[in-house]
N, C-alpha and C positions, 0 to 999 in steps of 0.2 A: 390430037391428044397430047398434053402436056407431061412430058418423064419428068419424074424427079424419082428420089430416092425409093421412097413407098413403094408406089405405085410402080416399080420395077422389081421392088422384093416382091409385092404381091403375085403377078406376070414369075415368077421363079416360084414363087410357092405353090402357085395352080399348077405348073407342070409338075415338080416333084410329088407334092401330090395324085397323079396320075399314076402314078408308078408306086407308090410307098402307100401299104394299105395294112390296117392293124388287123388283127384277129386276136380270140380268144388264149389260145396257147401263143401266139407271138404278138403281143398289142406292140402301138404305136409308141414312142416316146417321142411327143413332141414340145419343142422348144418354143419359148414367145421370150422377148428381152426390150426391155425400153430403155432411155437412157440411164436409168438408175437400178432398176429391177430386173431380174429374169425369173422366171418360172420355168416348170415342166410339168408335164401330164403323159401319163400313159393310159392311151386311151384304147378301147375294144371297139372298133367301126362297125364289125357287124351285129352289134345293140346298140351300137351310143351310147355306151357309159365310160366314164373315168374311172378309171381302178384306184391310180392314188397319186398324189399331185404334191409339188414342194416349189416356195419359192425365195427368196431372196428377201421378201418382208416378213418372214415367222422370227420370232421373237431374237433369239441367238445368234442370226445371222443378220440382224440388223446395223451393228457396228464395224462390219469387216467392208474391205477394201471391192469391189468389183469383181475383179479375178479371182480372190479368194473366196469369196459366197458364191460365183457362181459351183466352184469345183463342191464347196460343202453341200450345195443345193441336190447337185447329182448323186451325192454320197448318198444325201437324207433319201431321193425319192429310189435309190437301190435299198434300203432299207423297208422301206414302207411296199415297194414288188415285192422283196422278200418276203413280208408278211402276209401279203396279199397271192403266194403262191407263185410268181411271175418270176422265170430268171433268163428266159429269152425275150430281144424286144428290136423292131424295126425302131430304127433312128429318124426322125423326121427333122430336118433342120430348119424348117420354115422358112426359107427363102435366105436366109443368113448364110455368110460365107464360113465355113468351117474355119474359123479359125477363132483367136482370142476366148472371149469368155462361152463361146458355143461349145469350143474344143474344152474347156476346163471342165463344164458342166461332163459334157461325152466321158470325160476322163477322169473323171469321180464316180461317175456312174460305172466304168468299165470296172476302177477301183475296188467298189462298193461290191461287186459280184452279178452285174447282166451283163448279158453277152448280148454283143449286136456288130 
């Protein structure tokens, strides 16, 4: 089997997933980031549904730097929990290393008012 990049985030995202499970009163926050985008979703596992989601392509943060839309990103989607009743939430980092624009997004979101 051939590593590369991926395909090792992936092998890290399947375990942490093993362990990080959302629920109703604590859904998930999970992160996805390509090279130019990142998203978030907080998701409820035990329906399957996304409660409320922001990414780095909505309109206002389309001119900002990387590092700075991902931290607005995590701002917007603690606003949008907020409204959706959500102020606790498991972190899901998806196989990414906590750091750079993972930790910005985490860190808007902690900003914004959810705890995790």
């Amino acid at each position: 089997m051939a590593v590369n990049t991926e395909s090792a985030r992936q092998r890290r995202h399947r375990r942490i997933r093993g362990k990080v499970v959302g629920s109703a009163d604590r859904p998930r926050l999970c992160v996805s980031r390509s090279n130019k985008r990142i998203y978030a979703q907080l998701i409820d596992d035990a329906r399957g549904h996304t409660l409320a989601a922001a990414g780095s392509h909505e309109g206002d943060l389309k001119g900002m730097g990387k590092g700075v839309a991902a931290a607005e990103v995590g701002k917007l989607l603690a606003e949008r929990a907020k409204a959706a009743g959500v102020a606790r939430v498991v972190f899901d980092r998806g196989g990414y290393k906590y750091h750079g624009r993972v930790k910005a997004l985490a860190d808007g979101a902690r900003e914004g008012g959810l705890e995790f």
